[in-house]
C-alpha positions in Angstrom: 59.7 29.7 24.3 58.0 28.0 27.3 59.7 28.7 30.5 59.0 29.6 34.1 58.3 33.9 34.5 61.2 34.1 36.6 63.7 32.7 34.0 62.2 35.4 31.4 64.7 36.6 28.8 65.7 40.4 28.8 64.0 40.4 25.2 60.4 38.9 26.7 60.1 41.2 29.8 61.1 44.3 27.9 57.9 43.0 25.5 55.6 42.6 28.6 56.5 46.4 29.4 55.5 47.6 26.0 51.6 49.4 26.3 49.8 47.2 24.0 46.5 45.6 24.8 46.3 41.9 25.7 43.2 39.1 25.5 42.2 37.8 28.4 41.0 34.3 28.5 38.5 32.8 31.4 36.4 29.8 31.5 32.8 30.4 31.6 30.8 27.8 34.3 29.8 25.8 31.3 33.4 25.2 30.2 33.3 27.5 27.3 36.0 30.1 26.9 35.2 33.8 26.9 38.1 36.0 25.6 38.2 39.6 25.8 40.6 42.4 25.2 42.0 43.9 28.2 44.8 46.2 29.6 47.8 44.6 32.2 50.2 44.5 34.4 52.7 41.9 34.8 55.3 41.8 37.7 58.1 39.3 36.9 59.6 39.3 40.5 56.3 38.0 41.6 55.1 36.1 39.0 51.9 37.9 38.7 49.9 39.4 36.4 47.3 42.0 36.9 43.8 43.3 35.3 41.3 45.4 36.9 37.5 45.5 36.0 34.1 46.0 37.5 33.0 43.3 39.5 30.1 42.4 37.1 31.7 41.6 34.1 31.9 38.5 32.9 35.3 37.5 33.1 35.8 38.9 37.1 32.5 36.0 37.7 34.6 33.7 35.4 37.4 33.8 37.8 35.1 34.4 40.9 33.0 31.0 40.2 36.1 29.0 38.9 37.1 28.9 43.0 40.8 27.3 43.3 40.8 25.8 40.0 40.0 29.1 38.3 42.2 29.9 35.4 43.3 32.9 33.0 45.8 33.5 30.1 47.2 36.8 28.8 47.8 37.0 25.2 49.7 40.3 23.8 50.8 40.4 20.8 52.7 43.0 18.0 52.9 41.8 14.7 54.4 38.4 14.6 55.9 38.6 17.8 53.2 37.6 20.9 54.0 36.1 24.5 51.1 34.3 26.3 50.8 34.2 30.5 48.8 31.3 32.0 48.0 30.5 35.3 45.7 30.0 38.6 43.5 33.2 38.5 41.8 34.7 41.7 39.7 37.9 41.9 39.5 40.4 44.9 38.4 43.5 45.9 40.8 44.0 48.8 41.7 47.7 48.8 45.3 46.8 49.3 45.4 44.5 46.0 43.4 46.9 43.4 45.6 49.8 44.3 48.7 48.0 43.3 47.0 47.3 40.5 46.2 50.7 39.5 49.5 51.8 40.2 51.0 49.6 38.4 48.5 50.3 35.0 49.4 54.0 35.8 52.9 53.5 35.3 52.5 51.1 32.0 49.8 53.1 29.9 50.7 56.3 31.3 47.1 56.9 32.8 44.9 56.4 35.2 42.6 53.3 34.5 38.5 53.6 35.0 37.6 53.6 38.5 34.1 52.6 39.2 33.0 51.7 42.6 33.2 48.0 42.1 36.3 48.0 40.6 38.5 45.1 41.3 41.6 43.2 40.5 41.8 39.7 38.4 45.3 38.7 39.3 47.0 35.4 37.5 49.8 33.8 39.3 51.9 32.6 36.5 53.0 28.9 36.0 53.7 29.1 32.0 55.1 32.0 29.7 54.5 30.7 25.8 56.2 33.1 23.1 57.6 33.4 19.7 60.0 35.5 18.1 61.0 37.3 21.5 
């Protein structure tokens, strides 16, 4: 499957609800990649997916000094089945923008995330959805 988010099947959005962990993958300045498990949110109306962090970690300064041509993809993954979001990635710490975010992580793992005082949101606008055996 490689499609646009908003042409998702039934099957592949009901997958991205599921409460599993994802990997997060960011380019480091030097062009390496840095991968990391992470928890998400994704919201298929808007195309966007979501993962809060502390300001300091290395993949919110991944995305930070990537600038416009920053960009992340979501692996998750259950057994053979895994669906993969990529896209331009931004970071903020607008108020407005983290809570959403923390909402949204409320509602999919059923608890409140960590909320350190530099918390803030990596958000991914997605431009390509990769699956198999969704």
């Amino acid at each position: 499957m490689s499609r646009a988010t908003t042409e998702l099947p039934t099957v592949a959005r009901a997958f991205l609800a599921l409460p599993l962990p994802a990997t997060l993958t960011t380019l480091r300045p030097d062009g390496t990649v840095h991968v990391t498990p992470v928890r998400f949110t994704f919201d298929a109306a808007a195309g966007l997916a979501r993962v809060t962090t502390r300001a300091r970690t290395r993949k919110a300064r991944n995305v930070a000094t990537g600038g416009p041509l920053a960009r992340g993809a979501l692996c998750q993954a259950d057994g053979l089945r895994w669906i993969t979001l990529e896209g331009r990635a931004e970071v903020s710490d607008d108020r407005t923008r983290v809570a959403e975010a923390v909402r949204r992580y409320t509602d999919r793992y059923r608890m409140v995330p960590p909320a350190p005082p530099d918390l803030v949101v990596i958000e991914i606008t997605v431009e390509r959805v990769l699956g198999l055996n969704l």
